[in-house]
Backbone bond lengths (Angstrom), bond angles and torsions (degrees), N, CA, C in turn:
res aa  C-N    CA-C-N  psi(-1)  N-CA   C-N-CA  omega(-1)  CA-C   N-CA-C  phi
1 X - - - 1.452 - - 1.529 111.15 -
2 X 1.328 130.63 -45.02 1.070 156.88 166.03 1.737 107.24 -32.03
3 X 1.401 122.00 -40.97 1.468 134.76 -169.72 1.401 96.12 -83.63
4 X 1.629 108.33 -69.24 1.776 108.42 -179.57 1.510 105.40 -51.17
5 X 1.390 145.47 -38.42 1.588 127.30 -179.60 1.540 98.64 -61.25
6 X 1.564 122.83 -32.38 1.315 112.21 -148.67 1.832 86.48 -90.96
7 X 1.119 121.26 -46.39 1.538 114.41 169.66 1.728 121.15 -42.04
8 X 1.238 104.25 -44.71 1.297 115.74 -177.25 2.097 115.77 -50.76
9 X 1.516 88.76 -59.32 1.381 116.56 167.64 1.674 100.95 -42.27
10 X 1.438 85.74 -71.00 1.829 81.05 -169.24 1.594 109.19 -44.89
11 X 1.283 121.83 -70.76 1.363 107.59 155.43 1.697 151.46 6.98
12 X 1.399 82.51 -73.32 1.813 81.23 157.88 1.201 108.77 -75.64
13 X 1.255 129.58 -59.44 1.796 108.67 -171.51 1.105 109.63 -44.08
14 X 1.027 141.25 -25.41 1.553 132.32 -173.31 1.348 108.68 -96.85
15 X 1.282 116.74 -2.54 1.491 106.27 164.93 1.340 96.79 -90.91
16 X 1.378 127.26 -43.12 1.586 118.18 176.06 1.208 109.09 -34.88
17 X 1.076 106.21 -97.21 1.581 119.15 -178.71 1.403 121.84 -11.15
18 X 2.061 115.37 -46.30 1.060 106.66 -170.60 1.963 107.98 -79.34
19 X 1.383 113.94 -17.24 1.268 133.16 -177.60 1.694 93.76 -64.60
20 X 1.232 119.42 -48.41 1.943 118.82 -173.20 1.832 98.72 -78.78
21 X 0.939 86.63 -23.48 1.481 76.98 163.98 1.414 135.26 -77.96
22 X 1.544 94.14 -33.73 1.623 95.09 -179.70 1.657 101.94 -87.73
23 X 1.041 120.88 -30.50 1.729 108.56 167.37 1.481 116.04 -72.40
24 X 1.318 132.64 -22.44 1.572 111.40 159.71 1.380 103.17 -73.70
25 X 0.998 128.71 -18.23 1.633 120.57 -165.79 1.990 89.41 -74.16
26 X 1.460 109.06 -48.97 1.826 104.87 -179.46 1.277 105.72 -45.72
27 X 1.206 121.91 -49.26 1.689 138.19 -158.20 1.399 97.22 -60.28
28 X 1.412 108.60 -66.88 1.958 136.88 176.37 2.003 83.36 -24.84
29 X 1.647 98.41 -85.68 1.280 114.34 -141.73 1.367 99.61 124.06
30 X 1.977 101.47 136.43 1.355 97.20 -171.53 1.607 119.88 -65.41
31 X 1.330 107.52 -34.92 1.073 102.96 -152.00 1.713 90.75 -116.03
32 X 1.243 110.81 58.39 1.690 113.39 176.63 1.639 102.69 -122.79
33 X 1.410 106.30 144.33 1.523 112.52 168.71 1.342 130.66 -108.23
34 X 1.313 92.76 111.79 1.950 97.56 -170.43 1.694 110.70 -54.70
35 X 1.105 110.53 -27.11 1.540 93.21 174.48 1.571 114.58 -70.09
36 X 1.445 113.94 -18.44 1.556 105.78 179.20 1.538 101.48 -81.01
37 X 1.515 127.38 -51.29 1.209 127.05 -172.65 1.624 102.07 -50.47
38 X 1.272 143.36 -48.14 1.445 140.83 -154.58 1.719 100.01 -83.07
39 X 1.666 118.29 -24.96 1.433 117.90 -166.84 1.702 87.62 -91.11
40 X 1.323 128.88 -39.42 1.449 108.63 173.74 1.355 127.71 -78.00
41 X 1.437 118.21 -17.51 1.769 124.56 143.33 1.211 99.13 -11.08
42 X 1.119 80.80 -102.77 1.702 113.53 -175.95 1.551 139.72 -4.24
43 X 1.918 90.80 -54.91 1.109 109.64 164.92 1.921 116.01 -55.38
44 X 1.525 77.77 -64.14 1.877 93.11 179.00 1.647 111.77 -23.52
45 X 1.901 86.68 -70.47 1.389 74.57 173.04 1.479 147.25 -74.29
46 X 1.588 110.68 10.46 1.388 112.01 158.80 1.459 126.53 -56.50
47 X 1.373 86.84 -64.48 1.385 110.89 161.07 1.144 136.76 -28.78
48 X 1.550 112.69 -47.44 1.273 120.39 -178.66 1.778 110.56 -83.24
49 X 1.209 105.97 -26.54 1.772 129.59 -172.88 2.147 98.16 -80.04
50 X 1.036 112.31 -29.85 1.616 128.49 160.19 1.517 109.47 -48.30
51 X 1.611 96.67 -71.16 1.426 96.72 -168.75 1.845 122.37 -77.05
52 X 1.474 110.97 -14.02 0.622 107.71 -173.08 1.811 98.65 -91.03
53 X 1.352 138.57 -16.36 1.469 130.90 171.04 2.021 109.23 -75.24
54 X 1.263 101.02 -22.98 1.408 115.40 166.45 1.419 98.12 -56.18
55 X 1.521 116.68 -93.93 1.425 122.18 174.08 1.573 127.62 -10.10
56 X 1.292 102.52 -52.64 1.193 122.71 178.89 1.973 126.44 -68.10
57 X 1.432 93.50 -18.49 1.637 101.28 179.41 1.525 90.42 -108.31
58 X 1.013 138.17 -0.29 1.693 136.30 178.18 1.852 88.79 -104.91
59 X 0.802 144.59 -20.62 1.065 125.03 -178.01 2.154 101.59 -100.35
60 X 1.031 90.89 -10.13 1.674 80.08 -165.05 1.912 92.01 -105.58
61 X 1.364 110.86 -3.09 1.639 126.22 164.54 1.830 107.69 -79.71
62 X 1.289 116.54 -28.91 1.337 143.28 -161.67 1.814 93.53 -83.74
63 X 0.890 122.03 -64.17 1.776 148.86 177.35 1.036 118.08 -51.45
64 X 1.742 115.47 -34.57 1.485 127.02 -176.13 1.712 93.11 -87.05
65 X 1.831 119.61 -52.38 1.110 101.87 -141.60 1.758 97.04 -80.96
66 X 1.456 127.08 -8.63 1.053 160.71 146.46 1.668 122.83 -24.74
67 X 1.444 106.51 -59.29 1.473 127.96 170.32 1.800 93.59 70.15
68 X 1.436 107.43 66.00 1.365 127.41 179.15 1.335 91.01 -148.84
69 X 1.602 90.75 -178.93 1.512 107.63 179.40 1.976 107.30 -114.49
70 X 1.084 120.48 165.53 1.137 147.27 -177.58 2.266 102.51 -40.26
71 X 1.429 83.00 -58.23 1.522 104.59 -161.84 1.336 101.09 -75.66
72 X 1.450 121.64 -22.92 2.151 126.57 172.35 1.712 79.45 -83.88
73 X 0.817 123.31 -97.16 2.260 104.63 -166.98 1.200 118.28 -17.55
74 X 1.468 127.70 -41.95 1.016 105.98 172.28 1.832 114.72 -73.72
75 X 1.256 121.11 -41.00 1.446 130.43 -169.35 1.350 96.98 -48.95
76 X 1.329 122.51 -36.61 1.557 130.24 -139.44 1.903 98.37 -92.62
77 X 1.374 100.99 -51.18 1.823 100.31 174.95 2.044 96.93 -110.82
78 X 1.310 112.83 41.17 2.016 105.18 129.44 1.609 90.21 87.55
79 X 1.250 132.37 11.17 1.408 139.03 -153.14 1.816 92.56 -93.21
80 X 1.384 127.12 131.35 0.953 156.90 147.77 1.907 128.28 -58.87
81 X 0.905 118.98 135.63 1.368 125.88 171.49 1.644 91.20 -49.75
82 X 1.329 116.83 -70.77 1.563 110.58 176.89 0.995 123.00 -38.63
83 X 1.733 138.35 -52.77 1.146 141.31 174.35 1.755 115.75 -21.26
């Protein structure tokens, strides 16, 4: 008896699962491929991780020619630890 509860069980989870699947798949889009969406992530966030070390040596170029520190440039134009 013990096997059929444990079959049973298995069962539903796997209908769960296949049910979360088909609603990320709505979310996804049917006909979208997560490996393309996660490889253009990726990119983005290169990209975005680029401009922001760019940013970051123009502001600490900004500080020097300035005769401040790093952390008054940011205070000064509204810049965040997050930023």
């Amino acid at each position: 008896m013990h096997a059929r509860t444990s079959a049973k069980a298995q069962q539903a989870r796997i209908e769960a699962l296949q049910a979360e699947i088909n609603e990320l798949q709505k979310t996804l889009g049917e006909n979208e491929n997560a490996e393309q969406i996660v490889s253009r992530h990726i990119k983005l966030l290169h990209k975005y991780n680029e401009a922001k070390d760019a940013t970051q040596i123009l502001i600490g170029k900004l500080a020097t020619y300035r005769q401040t520190t790093i952390r008054q440039i940011h205070n000064d134009y509204g810049l965040t630890d997050e930023d």
